[in-house]
Every structure is written in C-alpha cells, then in structure tokens.
PyMOL Python script that loads the backbone (N, CA, C, O; Angstrom):
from pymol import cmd

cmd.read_pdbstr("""\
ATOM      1  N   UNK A   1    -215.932 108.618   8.116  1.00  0.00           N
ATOM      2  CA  UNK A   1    -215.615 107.453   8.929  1.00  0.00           C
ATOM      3  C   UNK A   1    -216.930 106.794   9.388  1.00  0.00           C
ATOM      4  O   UNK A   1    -217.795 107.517   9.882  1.00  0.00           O
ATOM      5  N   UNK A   2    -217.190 105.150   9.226  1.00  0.00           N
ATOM      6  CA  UNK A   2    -218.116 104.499   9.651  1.00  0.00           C
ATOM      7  C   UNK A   2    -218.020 104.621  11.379  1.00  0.00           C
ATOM      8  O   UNK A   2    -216.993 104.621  12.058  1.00  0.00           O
ATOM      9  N   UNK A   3    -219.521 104.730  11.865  1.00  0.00           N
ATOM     10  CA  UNK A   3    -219.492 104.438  13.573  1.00  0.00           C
ATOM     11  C   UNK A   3    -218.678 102.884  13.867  1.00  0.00           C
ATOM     12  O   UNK A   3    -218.481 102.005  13.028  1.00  0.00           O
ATOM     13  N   UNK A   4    -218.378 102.873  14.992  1.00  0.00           N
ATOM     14  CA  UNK A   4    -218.388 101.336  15.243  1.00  0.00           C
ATOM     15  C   UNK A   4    -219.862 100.856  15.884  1.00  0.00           C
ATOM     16  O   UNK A   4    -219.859  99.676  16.234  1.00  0.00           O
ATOM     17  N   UNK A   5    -220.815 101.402  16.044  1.00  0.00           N
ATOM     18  CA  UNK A   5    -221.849 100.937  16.566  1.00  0.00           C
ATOM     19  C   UNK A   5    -222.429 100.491  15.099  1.00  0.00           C
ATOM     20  O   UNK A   5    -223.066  99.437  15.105  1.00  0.00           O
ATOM     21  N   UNK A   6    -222.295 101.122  13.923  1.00  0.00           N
ATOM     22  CA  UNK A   6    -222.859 100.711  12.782  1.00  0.00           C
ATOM     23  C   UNK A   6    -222.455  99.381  12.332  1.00  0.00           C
ATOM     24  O   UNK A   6    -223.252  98.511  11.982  1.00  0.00           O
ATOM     25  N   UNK A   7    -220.966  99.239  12.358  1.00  0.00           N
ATOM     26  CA  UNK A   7    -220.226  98.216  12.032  1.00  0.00           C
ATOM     27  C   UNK A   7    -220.367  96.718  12.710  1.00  0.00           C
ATOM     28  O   UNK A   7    -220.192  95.637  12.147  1.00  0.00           O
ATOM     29  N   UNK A   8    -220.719  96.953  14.020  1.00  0.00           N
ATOM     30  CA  UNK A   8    -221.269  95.857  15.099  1.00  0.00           C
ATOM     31  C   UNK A   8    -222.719  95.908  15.015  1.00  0.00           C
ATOM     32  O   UNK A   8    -223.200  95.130  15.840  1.00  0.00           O
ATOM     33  N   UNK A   9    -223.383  96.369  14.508  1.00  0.00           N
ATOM     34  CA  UNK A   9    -224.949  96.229  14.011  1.00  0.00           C
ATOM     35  C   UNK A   9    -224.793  95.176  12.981  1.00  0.00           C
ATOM     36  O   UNK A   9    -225.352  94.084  13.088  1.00  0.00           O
ATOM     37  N   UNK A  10    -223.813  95.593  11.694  1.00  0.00           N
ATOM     38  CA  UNK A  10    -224.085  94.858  11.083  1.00  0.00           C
ATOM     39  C   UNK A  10    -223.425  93.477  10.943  1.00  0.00           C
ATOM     40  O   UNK A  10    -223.843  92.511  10.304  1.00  0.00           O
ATOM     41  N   UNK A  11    -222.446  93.574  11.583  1.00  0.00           N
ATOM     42  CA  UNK A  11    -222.109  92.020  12.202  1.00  0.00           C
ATOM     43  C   UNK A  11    -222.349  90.951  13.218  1.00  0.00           C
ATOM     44  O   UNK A  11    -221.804  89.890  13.524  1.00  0.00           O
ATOM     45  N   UNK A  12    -223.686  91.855  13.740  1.00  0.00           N
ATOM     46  CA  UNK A  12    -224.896  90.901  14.515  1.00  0.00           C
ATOM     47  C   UNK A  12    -225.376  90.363  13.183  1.00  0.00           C
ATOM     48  O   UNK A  12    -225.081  89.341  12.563  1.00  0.00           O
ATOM     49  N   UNK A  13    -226.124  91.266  12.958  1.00  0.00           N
ATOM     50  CA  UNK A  13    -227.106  90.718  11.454  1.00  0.00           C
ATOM     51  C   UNK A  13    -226.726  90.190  10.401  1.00  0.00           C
ATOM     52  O   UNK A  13    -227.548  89.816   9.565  1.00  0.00           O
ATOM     53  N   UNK A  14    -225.550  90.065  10.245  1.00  0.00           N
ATOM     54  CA  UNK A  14    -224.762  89.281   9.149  1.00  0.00           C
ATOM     55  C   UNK A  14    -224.636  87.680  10.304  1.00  0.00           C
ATOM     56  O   UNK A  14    -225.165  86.588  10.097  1.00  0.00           O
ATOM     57  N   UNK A  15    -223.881  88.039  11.313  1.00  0.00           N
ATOM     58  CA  UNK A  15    -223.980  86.710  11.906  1.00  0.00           C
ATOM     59  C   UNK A  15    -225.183  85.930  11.917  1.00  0.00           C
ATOM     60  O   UNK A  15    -225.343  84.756  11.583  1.00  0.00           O
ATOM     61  N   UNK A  16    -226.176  86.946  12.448  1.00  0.00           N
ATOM     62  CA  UNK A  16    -227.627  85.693  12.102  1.00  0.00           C
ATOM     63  C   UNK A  16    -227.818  85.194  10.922  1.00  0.00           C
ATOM     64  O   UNK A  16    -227.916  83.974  10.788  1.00  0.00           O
ATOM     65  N   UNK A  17    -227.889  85.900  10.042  1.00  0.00           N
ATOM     66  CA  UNK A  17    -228.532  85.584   8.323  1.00  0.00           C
ATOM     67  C   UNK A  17    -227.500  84.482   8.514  1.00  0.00           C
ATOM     68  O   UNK A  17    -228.164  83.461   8.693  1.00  0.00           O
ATOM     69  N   UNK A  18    -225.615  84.043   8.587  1.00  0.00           N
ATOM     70  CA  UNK A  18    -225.272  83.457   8.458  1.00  0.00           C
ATOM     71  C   UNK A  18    -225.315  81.456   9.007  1.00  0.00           C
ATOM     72  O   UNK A  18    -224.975  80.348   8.595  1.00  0.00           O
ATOM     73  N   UNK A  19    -226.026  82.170  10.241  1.00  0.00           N
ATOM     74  CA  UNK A  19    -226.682  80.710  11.136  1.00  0.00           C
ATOM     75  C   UNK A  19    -228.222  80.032  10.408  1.00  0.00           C
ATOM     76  O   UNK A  19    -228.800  78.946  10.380  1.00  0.00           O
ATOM     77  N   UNK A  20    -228.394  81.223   9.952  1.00  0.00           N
ATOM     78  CA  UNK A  20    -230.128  80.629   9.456  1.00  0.00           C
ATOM     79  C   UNK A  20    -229.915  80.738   7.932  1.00  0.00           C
ATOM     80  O   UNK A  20    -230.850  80.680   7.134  1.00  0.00           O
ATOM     81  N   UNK A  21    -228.611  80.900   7.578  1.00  0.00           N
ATOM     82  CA  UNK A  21    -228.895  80.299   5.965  1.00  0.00           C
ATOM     83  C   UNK A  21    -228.550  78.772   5.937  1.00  0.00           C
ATOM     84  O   UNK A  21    -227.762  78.119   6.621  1.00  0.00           O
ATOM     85  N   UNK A  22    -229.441  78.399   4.873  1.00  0.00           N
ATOM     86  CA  UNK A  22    -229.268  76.720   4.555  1.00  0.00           C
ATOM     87  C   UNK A  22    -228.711  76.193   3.200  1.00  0.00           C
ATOM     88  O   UNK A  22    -228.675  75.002   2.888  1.00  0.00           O
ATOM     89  N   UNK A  23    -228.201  77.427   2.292  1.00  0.00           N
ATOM     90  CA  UNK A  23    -227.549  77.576   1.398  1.00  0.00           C
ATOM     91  C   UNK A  23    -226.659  77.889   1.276  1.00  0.00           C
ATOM     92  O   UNK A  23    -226.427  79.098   1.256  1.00  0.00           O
ATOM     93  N   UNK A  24    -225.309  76.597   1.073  1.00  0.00           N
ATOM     94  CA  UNK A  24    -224.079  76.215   1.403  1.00  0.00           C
ATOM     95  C   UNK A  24    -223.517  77.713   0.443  1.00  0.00           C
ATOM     96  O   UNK A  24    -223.142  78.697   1.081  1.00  0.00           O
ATOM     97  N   UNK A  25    -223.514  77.730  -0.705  1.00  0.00           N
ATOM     98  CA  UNK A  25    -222.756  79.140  -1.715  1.00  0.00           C
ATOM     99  C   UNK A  25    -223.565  80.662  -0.904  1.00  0.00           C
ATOM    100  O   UNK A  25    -222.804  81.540  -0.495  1.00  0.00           O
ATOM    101  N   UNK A  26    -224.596  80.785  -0.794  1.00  0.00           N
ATOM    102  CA  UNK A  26    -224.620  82.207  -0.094  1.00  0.00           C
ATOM    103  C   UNK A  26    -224.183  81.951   1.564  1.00  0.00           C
ATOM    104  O   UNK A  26    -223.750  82.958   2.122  1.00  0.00           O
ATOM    105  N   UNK A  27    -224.232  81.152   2.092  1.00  0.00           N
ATOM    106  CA  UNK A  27    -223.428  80.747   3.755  1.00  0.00           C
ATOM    107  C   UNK A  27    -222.075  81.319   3.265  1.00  0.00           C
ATOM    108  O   UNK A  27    -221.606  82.342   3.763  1.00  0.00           O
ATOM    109  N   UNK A  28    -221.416  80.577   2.200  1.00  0.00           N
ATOM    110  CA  UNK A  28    -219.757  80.978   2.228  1.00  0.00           C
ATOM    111  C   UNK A  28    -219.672  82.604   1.687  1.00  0.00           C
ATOM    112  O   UNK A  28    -218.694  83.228   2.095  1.00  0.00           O
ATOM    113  N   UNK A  29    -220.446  83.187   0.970  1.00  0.00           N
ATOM    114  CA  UNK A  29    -220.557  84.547   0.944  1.00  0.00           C
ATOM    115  C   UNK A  29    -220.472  85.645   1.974  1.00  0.00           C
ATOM    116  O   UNK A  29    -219.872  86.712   2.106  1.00  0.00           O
ATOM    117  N   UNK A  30    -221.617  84.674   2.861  1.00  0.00           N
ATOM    118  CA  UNK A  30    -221.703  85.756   4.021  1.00  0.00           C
ATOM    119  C   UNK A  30    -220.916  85.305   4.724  1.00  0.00           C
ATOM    120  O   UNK A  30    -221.351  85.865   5.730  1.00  0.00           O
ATOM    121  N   UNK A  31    -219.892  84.614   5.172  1.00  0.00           N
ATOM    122  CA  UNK A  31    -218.683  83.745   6.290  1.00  0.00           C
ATOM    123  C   UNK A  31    -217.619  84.678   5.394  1.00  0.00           C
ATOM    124  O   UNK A  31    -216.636  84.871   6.109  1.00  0.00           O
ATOM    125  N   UNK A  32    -217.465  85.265   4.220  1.00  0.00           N
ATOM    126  CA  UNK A  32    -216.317  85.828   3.674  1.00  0.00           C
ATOM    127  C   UNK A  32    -216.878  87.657   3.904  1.00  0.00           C
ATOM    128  O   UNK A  32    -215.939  88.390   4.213  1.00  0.00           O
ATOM    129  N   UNK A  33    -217.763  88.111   3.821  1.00  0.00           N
ATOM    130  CA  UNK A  33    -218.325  89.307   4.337  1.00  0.00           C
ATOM    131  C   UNK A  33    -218.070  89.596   5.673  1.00  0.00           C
ATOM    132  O   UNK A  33    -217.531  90.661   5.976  1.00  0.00           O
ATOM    133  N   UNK A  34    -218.485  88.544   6.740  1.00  0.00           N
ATOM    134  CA  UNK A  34    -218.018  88.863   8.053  1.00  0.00           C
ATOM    135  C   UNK A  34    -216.785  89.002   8.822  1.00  0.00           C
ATOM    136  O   UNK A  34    -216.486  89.435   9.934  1.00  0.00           O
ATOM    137  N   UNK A  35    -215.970  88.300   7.493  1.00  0.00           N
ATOM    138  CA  UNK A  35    -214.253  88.332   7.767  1.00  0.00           C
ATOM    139  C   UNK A  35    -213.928  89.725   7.481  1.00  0.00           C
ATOM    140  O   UNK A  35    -213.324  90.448   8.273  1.00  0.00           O
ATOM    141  N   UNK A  36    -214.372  90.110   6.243  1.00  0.00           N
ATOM    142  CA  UNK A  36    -214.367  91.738   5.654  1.00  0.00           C
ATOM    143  C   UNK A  36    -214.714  92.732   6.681  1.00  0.00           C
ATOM    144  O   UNK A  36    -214.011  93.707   6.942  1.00  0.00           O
ATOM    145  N   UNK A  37    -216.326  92.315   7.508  1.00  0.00           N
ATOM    146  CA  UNK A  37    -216.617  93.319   8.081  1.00  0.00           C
ATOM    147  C   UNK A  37    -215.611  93.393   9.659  1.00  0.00           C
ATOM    148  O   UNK A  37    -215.320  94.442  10.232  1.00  0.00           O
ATOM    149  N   UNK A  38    -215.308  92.314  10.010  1.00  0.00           N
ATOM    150  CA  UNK A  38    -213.895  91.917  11.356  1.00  0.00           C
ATOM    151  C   UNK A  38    -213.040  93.035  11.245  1.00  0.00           C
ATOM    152  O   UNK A  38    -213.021  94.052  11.939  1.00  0.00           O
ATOM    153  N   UNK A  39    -212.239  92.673  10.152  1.00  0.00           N
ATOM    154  CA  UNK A  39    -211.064  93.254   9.760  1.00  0.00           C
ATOM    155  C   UNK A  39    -211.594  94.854   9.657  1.00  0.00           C
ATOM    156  O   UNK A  39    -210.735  95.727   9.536  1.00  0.00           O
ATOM    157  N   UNK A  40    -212.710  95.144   9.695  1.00  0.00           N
ATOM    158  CA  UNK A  40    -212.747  96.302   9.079  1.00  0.00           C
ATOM    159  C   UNK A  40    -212.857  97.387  10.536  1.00  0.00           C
ATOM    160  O   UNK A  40    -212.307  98.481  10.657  1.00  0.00           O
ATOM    161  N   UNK A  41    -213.811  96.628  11.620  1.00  0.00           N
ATOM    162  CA  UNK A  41    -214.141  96.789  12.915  1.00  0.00           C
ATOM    163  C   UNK A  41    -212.564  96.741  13.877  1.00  0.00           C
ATOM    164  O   UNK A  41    -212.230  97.457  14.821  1.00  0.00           O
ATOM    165  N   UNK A  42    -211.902  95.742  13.283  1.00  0.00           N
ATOM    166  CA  UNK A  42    -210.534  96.155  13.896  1.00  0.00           C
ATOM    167  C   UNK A  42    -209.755  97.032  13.177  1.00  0.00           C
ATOM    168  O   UNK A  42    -209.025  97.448  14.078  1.00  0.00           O
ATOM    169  N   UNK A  43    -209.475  97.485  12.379  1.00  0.00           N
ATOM    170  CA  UNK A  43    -208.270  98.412  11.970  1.00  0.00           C
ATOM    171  C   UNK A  43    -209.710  99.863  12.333  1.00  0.00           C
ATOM    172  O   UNK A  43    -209.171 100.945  12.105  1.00  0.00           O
ATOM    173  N   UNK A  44    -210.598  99.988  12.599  1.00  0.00           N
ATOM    174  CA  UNK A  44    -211.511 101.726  12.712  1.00  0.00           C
ATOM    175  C   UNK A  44    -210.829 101.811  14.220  1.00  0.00           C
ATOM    176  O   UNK A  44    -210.838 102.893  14.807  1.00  0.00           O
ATOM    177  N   UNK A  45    -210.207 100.580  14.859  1.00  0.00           N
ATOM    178  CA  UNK A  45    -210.298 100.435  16.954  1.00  0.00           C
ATOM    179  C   UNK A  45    -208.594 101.088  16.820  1.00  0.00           C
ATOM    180  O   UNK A  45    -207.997 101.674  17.724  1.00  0.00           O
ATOM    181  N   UNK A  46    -207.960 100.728  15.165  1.00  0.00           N
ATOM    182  CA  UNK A  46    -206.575 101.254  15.934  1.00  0.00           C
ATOM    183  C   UNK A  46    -206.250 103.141  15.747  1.00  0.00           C
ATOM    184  O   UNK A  46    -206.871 103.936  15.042  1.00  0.00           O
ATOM    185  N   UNK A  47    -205.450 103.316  16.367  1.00  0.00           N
ATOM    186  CA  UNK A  47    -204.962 104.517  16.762  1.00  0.00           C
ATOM    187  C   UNK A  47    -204.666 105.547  15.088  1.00  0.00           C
ATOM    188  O   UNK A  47    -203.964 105.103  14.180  1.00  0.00           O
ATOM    189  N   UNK A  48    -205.187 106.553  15.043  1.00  0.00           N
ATOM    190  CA  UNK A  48    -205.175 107.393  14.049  1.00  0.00           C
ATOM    191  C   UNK A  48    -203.793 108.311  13.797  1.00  0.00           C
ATOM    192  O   UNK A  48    -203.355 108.923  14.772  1.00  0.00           O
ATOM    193  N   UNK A  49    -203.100 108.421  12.518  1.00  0.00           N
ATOM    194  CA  UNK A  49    -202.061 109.304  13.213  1.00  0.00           C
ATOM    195  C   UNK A  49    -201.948 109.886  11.649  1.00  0.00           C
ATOM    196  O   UNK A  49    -202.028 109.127  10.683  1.00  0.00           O
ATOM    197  N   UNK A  50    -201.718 111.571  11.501  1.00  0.00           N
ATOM    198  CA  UNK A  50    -202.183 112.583  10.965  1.00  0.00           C
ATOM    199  C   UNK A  50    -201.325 112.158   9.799  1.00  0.00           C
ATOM    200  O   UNK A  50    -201.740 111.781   8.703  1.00  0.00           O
ATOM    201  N   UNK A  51    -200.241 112.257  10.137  1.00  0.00           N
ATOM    202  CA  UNK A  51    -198.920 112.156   8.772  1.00  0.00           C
ATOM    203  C   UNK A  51    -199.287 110.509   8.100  1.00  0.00           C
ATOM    204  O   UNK A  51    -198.440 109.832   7.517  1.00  0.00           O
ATOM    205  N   UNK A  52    -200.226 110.225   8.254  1.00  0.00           N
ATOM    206  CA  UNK A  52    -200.407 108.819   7.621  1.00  0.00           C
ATOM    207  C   UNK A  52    -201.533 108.987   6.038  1.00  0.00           C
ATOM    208  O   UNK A  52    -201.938 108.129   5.254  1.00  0.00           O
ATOM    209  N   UNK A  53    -201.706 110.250   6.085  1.00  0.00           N
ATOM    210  CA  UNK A  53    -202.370 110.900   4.873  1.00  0.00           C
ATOM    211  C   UNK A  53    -202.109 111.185   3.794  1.00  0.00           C
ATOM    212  O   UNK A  53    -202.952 111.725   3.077  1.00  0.00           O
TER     213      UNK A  53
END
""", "prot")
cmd.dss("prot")
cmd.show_as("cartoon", "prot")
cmd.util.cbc("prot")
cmd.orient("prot")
C-alpha cells in the first residue's frame, strides 16, 4: 500500500510542473495524471474491509 503522505507529495509536485508548464499537450498530460493521482488519494482514505479480497 502507497503512504498518503507519498501520494500528496506527489500531487503538490505534479500540481506545480502543471502551473509552470507552457506546453498545451504535456499540460493536458499532467491535468489527466492529477485526476489519476485524486482518485487514487481518495479511494487509499476509504474504509478497508477483509472479505473484499
């Protein structure tokens, strides 16, 4: 299992690269990565349950 401190590290640093890129095709790369990394930071926050294995 990823930390969530790892996961919010890297969606600081994805958010910046995404403000200071000036290249419209890698901007929409990283705007579709940070949706990935969202989604990913919310479903690690929900509740774990054993028989789901």
């Amino acid at each position: 299992m990823i930390p969530i401190e790892l996961l919010c590290h890297e969606l600081k640093r994805m958010t910046d690269d995404y403000y200071k890129c000036k290249n419209h095709k890698i901007k929409e790369q990283i705007y579709s990565d940070i949706k990935l990394l969202s989604e990913a930071l919310f479903l690690s926050d929900l509740p774990f349950k054993d028989n789901d294995i």
